[in-house]
N, C-alpha and C positions, 0 to 999 in steps of 0.2 A: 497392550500390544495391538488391540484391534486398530486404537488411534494412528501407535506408529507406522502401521503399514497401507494407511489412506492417507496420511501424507508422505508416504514414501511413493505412494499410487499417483498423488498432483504432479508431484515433480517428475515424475517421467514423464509427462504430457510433453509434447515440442511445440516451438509456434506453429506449425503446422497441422495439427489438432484445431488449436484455439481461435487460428483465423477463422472471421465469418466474412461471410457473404455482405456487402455493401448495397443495401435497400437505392431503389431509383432515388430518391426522394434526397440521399448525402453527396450523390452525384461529384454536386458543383461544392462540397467542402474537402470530400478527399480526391487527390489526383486518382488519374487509370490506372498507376502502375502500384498501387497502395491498397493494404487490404484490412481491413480493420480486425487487432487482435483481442480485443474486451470491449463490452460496452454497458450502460447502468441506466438506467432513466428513472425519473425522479423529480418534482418540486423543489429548486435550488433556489429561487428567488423570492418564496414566499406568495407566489400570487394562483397558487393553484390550479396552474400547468403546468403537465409534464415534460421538464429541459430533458438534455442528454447529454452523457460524458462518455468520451470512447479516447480509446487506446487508439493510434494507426500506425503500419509500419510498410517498409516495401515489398512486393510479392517476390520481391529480390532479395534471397538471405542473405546474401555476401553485400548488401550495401545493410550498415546500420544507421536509420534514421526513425526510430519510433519519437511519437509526436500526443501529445496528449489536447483535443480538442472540444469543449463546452459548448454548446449552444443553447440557448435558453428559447422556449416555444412563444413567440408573439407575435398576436394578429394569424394565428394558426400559422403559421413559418417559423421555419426553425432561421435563428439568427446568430450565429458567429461570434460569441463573447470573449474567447479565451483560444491562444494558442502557445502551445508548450513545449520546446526541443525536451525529449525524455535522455536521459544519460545512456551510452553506449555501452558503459558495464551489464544491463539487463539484459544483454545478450547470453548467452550461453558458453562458456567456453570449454569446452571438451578435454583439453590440454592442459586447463589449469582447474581441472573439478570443478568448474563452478554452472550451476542449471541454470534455465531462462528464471529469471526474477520475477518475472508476472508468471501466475498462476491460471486458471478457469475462472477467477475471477478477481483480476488486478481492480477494480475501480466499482464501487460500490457508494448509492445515493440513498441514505436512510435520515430520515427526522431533518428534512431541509440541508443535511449535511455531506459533504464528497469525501470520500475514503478512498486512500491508493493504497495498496498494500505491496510490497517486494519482499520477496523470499529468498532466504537465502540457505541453502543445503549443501555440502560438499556434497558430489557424487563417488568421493575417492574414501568416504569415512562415516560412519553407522554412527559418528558418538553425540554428535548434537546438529541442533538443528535453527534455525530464527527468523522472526519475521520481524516486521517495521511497518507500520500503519498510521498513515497523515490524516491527519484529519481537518478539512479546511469546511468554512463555511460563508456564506455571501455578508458582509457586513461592510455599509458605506460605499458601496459600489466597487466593490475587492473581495478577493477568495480570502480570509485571514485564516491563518490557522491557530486553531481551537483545540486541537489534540494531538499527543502521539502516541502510540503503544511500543513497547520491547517486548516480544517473547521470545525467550531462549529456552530447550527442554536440551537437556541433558537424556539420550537415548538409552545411552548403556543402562543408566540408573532411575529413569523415568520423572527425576527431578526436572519443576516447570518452576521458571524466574518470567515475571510477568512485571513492568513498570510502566504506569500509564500516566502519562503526565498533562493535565489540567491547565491550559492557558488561560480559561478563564475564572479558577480563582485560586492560580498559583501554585498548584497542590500535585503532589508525587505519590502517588499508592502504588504499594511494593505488596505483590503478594508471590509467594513459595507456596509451591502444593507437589504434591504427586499424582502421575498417571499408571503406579503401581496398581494392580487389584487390590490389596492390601489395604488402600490408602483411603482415609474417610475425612469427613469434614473437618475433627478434628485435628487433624494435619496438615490444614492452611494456616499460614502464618500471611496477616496482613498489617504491613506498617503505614506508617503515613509522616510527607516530610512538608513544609512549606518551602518555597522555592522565593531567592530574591534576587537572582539575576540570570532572568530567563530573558532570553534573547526572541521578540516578536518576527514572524515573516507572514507572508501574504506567498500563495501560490506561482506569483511572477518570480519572487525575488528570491525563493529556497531551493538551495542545491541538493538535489537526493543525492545520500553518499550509500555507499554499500553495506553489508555487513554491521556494526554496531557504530559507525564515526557517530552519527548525529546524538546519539547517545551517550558515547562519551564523551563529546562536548556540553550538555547541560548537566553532568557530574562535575564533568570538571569546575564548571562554573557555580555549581552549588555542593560543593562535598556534604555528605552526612555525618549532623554532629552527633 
């Protein structure tokens, strides 16, 4: 329960919360009228300076334009590598239950690797909940992506469906657990699939889709035998 009610706790956040403050220094990468709502730093190119990923959007809620922008640190300047339109669904919509998709912490730089994660919660329904988490990393002078997670938890009943999928050696681990007290290690179930027609993308060319599409697309394309 404790779990359930700290992610019931993020999701109430607004962009409004989340926006920070834009350092002198990003100036000349985000416009005046734009305020940045996440940011992550972190070694992305392997050379032992700390780049940066941030979220941006307008200090204007009624325009939707979030933007996802990289820069990599060289010759002590930050430099311009990547620029991203973010999907307009991450917005919020009040009328149709759905929260802001980025979290307190949409975009995370761990082991040389960029992580975007988008949440997804009815606000109109206690019974489940999901996230979606990309995982890209710098190879050949491109973001490719290297990972993705599914978690879905089942609220009512505290059942957790976890599918983490492996681009670089093809592999699907399936794990079912519980966030009952009740529930002990004994009660993870962990499978494993090999995967033969996963579809590769690089962070220019993949379309975030909401809710579970991306995931039902690489079932679809590899059903379990």
């Amino acid at each position: 329960m404790i779990k359930i009610t700290y992610l019931l706790f993020l999701i109430s956040f607004s962009s409004v919360c989340l926006a920070e403050h834009t350092p002198a220094s990003l100036h000349k990468f985000i416009p005046q009228n734009y305020e940045i709502l996440s940011q992550s730093t972190g070694d992305l190119n392997n050379d032992g300076k700390a780049d940066l990923a941030i979220i941006i959007q307008p200090k204007n809620y009624k325009i939707s334009d979030r933007k996802l922008l990289i820069l990599f640190k060289q010759n002590k300047s930050d430099n311009l590598i990547l620029t991203k339109k973010l999907p307009e669904w991450t917005y919020p919509d009040h009328e149709n239950c759905l929260p802001d998709a980025f979290q307190e912490q949409a975009i995370k730089i761990r082991k040389q690797a960029l992580s975007i994660i988008f949440n997804s919660m009815s606000t109109c329904s206690n019974w489940y909940g999901s996230t979606n988490t990309y995982h890209f990393k710098w190879i050949n002078n491109d973001f490719k992506l290297i990972g993705f997670d599914y978690d879905f938890t089942q609220k009512n009943t505290g059942e957790v469906h976890n599918t983490s999928i492996n681009y670089i050696t093809n592999k699907r681990k399936i794990t079912q657990s519980s966030m009952q007290p009740q529930s002990s290690k004994d009660q993870t179930k962990v499978t494993w699939q090999h995967l033969e027609n996963l579809k590769y993308y690089t962070l220019q060319s993949i379309q975030f889709k909401p809710e579970d599409y991306f995931i039902n697309g690489i079932l679809k394309d590899n059903p379990t035998q």
